[in-house]
C-alpha positions as a printed NumPy array, in Angstrom:
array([[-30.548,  25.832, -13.691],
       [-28.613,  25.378, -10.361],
       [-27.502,  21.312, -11.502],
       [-24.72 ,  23.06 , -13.831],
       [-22.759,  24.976, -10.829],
       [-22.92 ,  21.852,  -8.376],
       [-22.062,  19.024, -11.319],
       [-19.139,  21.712, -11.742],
       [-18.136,  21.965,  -8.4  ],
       [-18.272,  18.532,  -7.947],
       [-15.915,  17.438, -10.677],
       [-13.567,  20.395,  -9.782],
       [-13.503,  18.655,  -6.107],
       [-12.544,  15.232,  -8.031],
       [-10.099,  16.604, -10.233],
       [ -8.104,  18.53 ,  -7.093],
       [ -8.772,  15.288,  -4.975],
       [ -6.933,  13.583,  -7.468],
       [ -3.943,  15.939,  -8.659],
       [ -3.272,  16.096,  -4.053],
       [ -3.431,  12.058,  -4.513],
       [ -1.046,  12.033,  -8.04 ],
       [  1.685,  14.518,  -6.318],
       [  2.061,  12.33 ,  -2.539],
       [  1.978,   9.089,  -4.706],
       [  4.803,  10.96 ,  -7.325],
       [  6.647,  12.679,  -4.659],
       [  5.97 ,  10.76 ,  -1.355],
       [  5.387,  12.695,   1.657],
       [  4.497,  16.311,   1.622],
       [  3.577,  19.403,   3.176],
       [  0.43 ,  21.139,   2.528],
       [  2.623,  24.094,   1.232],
       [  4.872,  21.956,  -0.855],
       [  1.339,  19.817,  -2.606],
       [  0.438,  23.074,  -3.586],
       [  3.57 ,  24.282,  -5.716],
       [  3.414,  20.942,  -7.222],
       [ -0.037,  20.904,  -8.558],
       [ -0.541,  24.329,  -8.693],
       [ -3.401,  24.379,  -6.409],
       [ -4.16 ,  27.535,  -4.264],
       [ -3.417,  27.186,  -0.762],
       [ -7.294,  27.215,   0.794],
       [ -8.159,  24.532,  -1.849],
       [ -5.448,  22.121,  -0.449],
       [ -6.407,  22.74 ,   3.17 ],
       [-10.493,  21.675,   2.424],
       [ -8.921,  18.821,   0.133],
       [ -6.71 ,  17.132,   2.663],
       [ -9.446,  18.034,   5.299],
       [-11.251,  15.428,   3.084],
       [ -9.045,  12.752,   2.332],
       [ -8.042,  13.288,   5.851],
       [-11.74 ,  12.315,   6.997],
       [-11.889,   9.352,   4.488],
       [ -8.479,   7.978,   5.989],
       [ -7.043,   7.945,   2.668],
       [ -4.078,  10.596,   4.135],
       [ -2.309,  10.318,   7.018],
       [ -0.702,  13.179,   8.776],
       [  3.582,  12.969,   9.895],
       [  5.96 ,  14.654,  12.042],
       [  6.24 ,  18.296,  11.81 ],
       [  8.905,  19.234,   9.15 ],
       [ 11.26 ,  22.48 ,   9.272],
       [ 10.397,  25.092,   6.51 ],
       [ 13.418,  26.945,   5.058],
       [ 11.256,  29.781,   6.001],
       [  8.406,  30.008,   8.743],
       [  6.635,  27.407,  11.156],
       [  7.466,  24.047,  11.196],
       [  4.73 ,  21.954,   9.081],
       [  3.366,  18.551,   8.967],
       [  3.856,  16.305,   6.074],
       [  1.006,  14.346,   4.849],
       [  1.588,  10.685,   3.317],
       [ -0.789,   8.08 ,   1.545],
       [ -2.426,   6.35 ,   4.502],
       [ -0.316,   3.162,   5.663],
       [ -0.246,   2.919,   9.142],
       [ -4.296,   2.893,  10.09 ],
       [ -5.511,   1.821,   6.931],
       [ -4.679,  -1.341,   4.101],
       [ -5.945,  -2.559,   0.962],
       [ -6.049,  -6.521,  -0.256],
       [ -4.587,  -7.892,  -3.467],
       [ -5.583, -10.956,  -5.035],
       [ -3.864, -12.581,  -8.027],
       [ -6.257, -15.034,  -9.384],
       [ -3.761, -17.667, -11.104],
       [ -4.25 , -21.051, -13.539],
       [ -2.425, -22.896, -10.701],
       [ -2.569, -20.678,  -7.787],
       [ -4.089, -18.03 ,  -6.504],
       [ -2.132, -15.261,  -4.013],
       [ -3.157, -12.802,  -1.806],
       [ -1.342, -10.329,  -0.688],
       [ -1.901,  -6.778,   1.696],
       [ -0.267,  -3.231,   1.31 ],
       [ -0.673,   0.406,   2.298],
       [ -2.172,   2.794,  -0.014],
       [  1.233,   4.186,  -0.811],
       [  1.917,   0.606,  -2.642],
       [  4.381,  -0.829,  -0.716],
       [  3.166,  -4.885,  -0.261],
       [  3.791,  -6.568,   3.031],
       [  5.61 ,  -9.644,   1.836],
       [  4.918, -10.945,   5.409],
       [  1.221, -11.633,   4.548],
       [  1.315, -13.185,   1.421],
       [ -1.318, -16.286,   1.747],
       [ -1.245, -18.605,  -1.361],
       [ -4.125, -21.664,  -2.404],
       [ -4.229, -23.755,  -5.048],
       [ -6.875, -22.481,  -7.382],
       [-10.123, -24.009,  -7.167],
       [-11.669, -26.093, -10.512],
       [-15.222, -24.763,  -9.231],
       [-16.468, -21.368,  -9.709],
       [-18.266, -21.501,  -6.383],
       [-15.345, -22.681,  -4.599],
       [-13.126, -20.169,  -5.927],
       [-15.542, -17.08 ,  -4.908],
       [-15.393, -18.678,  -1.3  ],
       [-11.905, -19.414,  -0.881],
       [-10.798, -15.699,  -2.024],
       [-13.731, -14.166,   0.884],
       [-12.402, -16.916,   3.178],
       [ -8.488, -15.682,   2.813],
       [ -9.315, -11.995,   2.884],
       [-11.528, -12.078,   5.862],
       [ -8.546, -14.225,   7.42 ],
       [ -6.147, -11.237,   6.253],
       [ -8.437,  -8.539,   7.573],
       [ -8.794, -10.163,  10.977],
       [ -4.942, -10.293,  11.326],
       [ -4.588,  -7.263,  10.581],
       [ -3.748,  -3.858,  12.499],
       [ -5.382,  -1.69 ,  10.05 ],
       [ -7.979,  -1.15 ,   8.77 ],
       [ -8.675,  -2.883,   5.479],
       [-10.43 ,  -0.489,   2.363],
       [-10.695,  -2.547,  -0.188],
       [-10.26 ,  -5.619,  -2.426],
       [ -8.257,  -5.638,  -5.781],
       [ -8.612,  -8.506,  -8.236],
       [ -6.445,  -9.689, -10.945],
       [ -7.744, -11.965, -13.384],
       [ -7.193, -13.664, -17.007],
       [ -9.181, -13.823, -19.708],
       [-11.348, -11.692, -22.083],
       [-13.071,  -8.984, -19.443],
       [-15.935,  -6.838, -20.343],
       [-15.982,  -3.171, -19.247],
       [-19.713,  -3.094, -19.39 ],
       [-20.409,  -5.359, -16.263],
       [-17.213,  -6.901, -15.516],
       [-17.821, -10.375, -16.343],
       [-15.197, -12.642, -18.006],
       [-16.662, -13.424, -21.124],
       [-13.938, -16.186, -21.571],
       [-10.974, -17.49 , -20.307],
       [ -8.926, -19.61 , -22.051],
       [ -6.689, -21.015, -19.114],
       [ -9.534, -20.259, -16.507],
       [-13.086, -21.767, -18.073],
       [-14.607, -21.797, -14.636],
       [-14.709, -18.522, -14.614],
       [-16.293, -18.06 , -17.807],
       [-19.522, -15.948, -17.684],
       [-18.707, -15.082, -14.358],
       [-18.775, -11.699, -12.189],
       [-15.666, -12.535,  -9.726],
       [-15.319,  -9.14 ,  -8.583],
       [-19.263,  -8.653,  -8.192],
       [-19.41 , -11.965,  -6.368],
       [-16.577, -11.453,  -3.808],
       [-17.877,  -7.538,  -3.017],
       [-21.138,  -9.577,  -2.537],
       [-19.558, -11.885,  -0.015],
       [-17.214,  -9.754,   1.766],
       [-19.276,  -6.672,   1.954],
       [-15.941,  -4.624,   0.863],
       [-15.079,  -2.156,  -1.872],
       [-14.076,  -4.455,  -4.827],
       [-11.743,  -3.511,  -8.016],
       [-11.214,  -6.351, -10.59 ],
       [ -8.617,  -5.968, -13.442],
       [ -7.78 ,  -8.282, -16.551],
       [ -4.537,  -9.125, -15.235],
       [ -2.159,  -7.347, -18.235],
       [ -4.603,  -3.949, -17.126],
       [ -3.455,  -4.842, -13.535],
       [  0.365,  -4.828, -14.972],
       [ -0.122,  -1.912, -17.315],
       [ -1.474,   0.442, -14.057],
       [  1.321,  -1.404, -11.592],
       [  4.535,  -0.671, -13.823],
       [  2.53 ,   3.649, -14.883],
       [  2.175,   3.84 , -10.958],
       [  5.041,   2.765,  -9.763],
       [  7.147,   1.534, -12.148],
       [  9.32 ,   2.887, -15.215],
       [  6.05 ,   3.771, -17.047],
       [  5.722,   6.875, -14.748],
       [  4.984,   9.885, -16.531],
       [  5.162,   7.843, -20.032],
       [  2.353,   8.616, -22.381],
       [  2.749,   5.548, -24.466],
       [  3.552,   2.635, -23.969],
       [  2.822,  -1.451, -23.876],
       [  3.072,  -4.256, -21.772],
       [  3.885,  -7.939, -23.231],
       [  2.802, -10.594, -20.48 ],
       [  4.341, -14.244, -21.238],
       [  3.703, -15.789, -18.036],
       [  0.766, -18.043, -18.485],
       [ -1.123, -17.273, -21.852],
       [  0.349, -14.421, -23.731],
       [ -1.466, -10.623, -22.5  ],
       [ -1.381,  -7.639, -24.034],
       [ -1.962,  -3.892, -22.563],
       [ -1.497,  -1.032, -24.642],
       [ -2.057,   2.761, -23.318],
       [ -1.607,   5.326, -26.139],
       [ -2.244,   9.18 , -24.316],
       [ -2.173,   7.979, -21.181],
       [ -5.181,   6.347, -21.64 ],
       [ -5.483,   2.221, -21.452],
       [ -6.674,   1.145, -25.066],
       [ -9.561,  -0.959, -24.755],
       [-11.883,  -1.237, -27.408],
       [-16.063,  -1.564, -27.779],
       [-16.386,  -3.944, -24.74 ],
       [-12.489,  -3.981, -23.238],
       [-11.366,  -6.579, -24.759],
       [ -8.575,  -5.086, -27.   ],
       [ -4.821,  -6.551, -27.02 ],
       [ -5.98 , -10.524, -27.262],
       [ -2.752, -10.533, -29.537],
       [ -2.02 , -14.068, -28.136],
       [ -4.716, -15.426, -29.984],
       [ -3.011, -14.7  , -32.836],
       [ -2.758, -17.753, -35.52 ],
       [  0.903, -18.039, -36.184],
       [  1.012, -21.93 , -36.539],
       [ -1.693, -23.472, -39.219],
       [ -1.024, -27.291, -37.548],
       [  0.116, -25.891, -34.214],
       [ -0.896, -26.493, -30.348],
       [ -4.091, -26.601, -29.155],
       [ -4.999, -23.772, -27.175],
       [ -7.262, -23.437, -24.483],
       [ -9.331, -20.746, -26.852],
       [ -9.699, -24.219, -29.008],
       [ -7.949, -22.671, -31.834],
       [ -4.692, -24.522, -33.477],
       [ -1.258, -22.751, -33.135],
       [ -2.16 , -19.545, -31.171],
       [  0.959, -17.488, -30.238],
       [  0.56 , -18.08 , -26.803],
       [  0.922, -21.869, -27.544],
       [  4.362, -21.073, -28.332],
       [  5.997, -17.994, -27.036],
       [  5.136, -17.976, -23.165],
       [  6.652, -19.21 , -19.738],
       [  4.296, -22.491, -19.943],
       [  4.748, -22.633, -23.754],
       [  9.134, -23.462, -22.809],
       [  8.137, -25.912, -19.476],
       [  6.117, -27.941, -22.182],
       [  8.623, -27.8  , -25.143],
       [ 11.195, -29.305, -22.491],
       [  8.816, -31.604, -20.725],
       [  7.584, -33.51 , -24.233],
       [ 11.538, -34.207, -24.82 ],
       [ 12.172, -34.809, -21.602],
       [  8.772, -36.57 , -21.16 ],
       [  8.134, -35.914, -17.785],
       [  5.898, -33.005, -17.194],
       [  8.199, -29.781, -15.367],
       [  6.657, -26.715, -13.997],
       [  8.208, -23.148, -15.599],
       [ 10.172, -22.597, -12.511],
       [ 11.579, -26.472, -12.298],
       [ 12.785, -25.518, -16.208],
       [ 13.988, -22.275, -15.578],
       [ 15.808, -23.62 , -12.142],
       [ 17.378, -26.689, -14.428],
       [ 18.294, -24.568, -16.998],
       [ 20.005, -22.708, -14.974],
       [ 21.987, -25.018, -13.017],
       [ 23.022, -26.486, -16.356],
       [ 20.987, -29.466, -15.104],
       [ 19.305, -29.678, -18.68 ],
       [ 19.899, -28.369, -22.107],
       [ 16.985, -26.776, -23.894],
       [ 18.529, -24.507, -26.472],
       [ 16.3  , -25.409, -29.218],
       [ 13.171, -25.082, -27.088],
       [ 14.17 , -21.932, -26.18 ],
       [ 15.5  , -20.525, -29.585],
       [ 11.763, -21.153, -30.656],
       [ 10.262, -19.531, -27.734],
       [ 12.8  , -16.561, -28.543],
       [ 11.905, -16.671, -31.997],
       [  7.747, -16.756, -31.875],
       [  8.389, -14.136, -29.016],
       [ 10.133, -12.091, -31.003],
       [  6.905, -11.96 , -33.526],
       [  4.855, -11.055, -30.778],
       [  7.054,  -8.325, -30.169],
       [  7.236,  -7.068, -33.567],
       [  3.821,  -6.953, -34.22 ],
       [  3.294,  -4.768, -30.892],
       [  5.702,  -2.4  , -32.306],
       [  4.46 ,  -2.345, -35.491],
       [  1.11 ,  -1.56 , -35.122],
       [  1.194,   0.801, -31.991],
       [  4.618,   2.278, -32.206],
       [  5.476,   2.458, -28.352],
       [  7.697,   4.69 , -26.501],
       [  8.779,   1.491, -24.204],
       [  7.343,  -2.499, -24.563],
       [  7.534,  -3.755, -21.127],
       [  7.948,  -7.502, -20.81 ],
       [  6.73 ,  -9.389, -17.919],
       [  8.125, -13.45 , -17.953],
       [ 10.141, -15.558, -16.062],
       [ 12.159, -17.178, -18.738],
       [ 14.594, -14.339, -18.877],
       [ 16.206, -15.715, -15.433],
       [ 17.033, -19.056, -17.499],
       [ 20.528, -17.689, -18.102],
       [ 22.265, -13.503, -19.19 ],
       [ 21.765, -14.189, -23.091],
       [ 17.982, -15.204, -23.106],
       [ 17.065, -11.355, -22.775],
       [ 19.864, -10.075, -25.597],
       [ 18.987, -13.093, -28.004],
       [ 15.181, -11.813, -27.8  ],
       [ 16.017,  -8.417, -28.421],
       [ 18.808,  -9.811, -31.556],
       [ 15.632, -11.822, -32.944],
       [ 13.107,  -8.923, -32.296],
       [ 15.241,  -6.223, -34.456],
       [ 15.389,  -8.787, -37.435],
       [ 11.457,  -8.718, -37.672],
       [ 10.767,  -5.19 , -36.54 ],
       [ 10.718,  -2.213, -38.574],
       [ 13.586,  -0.38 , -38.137],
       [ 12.042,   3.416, -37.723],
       [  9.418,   2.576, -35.17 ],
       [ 12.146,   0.251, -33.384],
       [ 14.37 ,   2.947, -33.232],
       [ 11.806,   4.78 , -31.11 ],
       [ 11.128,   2.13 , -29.02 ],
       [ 12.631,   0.827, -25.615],
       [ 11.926,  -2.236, -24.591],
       [ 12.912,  -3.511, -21.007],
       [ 11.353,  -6.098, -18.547],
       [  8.328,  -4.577, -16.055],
       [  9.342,  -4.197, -12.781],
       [  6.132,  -4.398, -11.408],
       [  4.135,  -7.834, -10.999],
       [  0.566,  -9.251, -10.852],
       [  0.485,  -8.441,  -7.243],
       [  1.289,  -4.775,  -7.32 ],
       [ -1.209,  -4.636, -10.324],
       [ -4.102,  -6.201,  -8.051],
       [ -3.675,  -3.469,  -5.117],
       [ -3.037,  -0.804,  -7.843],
       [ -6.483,  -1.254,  -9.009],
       [ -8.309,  -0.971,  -5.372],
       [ -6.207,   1.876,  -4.793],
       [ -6.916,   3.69 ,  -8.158],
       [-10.741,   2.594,  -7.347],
       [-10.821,   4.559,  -3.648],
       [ -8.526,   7.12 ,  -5.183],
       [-10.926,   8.266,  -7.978],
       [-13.705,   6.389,  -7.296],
       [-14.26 ,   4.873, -10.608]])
């Protein structure tokens, strides 16, 4: 009879631990006075919460600020200046790694980048090697590890199931595996997830109950959260809309299917359009650089890319109706009409109601701020 009132208690303790965390990660700095006018949480409650996050260095305490009335009180900020978390965006190409405090902000002075390894084995050790590098240099104290990853990820145990771009990680338990190694709170994100929680944490998504996220970079991602809450299906693998046949006699994908959307509506998808006419093969940022500089011409390519893209972006619509479709690619930076020529092809192919209801802008957040989102949201709610 006495589990009840603890269990109770317990989740009450969660649930104000996490309403103190949501208002100083909303608002930024705060007193104890002012967290508890925005959450609505009485005044002893705050001072045993921060007492706790306090203790578990996840707070940090300021300089005294004036009240318009009373004493003079000290604001308390997401912990950045004793404590750190680790970021690592596990690419086809390359991996980065990157460090930030637990208010988000990334140190763009310790990004370490490594060409990602063909081995499984070698991959697990050179993400331990680079973190325990970053930890040793330094000055904080480092909480955790965040992990963002490709591929079909199950929720049950966090393995990749598949990975179309990634095979060697197929079957695999990254984020088990590194925790193993590095003896260090580990979170590990499929990397549109990673986007989805980057752009509702910090970016326009902020407060937005639905909405989707389009990745184009490599393959083609999808993240949908509908109610606030990420959409994920029976074993998380919901959103694989770039596996979509759109092309009978198309590409090969890396899934081994013909004609996949992400065969012809992504980053890579343009670089290899261009590169077979050119044929020489180009990296997405050598196209997008030439492209710009009027170095080459590649107005077809990219009037297909636009167009398949634009089916992509339809069908998201379509089927989950949206408040705002965030896009995250590089191939917008090619030149000011790519972006309005997507959006021209987009309303020919979308419903016009659910359109009407629907923004649809680039993310401003990245694979990097998506990595350290998800160790942050791990040692903020500790799930």
């Amino acid at each position: 009879m006495s589990a009840e009132p603890r269990t109770t208690s317990s989740l009450l303790r969660r649930m104000n631990t996490r309403e103190v965390l949501a208002a100083l990660q909303r608002q930024g700095p705060l007193s104890r006075a002012e967290i508890a006018r925005h959450t609505g949480i009485s005044n002893p409650t705050i001072t045993r919460t921060v007492a706790d996050l306090l203790a578990a260095r996840l707070l940090e305490e300021g300089e005294l600020q004036q009240a318009p009335l009373g004493r003079p009180a000290k604001v308390l900020r997401l912990a950045t200046e004793t404590v750190s978390v680790l970021g690592v965006v596990v690419g086809v190409k390359t991996c980065e790694l990157v460090s930030a405090g637990l208010d988000g902000l990334l140190h763009d002075d310790r990004v370490l980048s490594f060409p990602t390894p063909p081995r499984y084995g070698d991959l697990v050790r050179r993400i331990a090697e680079h973190a325990e590098r970053c930890a040793r240099e330094s000055k904080t104290a480092v909480l955790g590890l965040g992990i963002s990853i490709p591929g079909l990820l199950s929720r049950k145990d966090q393995r990749t199931l598949v990975s179309p771009n990634l095979h060697q990680t197929d079957g695999q338990q990254l984020g088990v595996d590194v925790a193993e190694r590095l003896g260090l709170e580990t979170a590990i994100l499929q990397e549109t997830h990673a986007l989805c929680l980057a752009e509702q944490t910090y970016g326009a998504a902020r407060g937005v109950e639905d909405f989707a996220m389009l990745d184009i970079t490599g393959g083609l991602g999808l993240g949908v959260v509908q109610g606030g809450r990420f959409l994920q299906g029976h074993r998380g693998l919901a959103g694989e809309l770039g596996h979509l046949t759109v092309d009978l006699a198309g590409r090969r994908c890396g899934c081994g299917n013909l004609g996949c959307l992400e065969t012809v509506a992504t980053d890579t998808a343009l670089a290899q359009l261009v590169g077979e006419r050119l044929r020489r093969e180009l990296s997405t940022d050598e196209v997008i650089a030439q492209i710009k500089s009027g170095q080459i011409a590649a107005d077809a390519e990219m009037a297909l890319v636009l167009d398949y893209l634009a089916v992509g972006l339809a069908a998201v619509i379509n089927l989950f109706n949206p408040q705002k479709l965030f896009i995250y690619g590089r191939l917008f930076d090619a030149g000011p009409r790519v972006y309005p020529k997507l959006l021209e092809a987009t309303a020919r192919r979308t419903l016009a109601p659910s359109l009407a209801d629907c923004e649809i802008i680039r993310a401003r957040g990245n694979k990097r701020l998506g990595a350290v989102a998800g160790i942050i949201e791990r040692l903020m709610t500790g799930t």
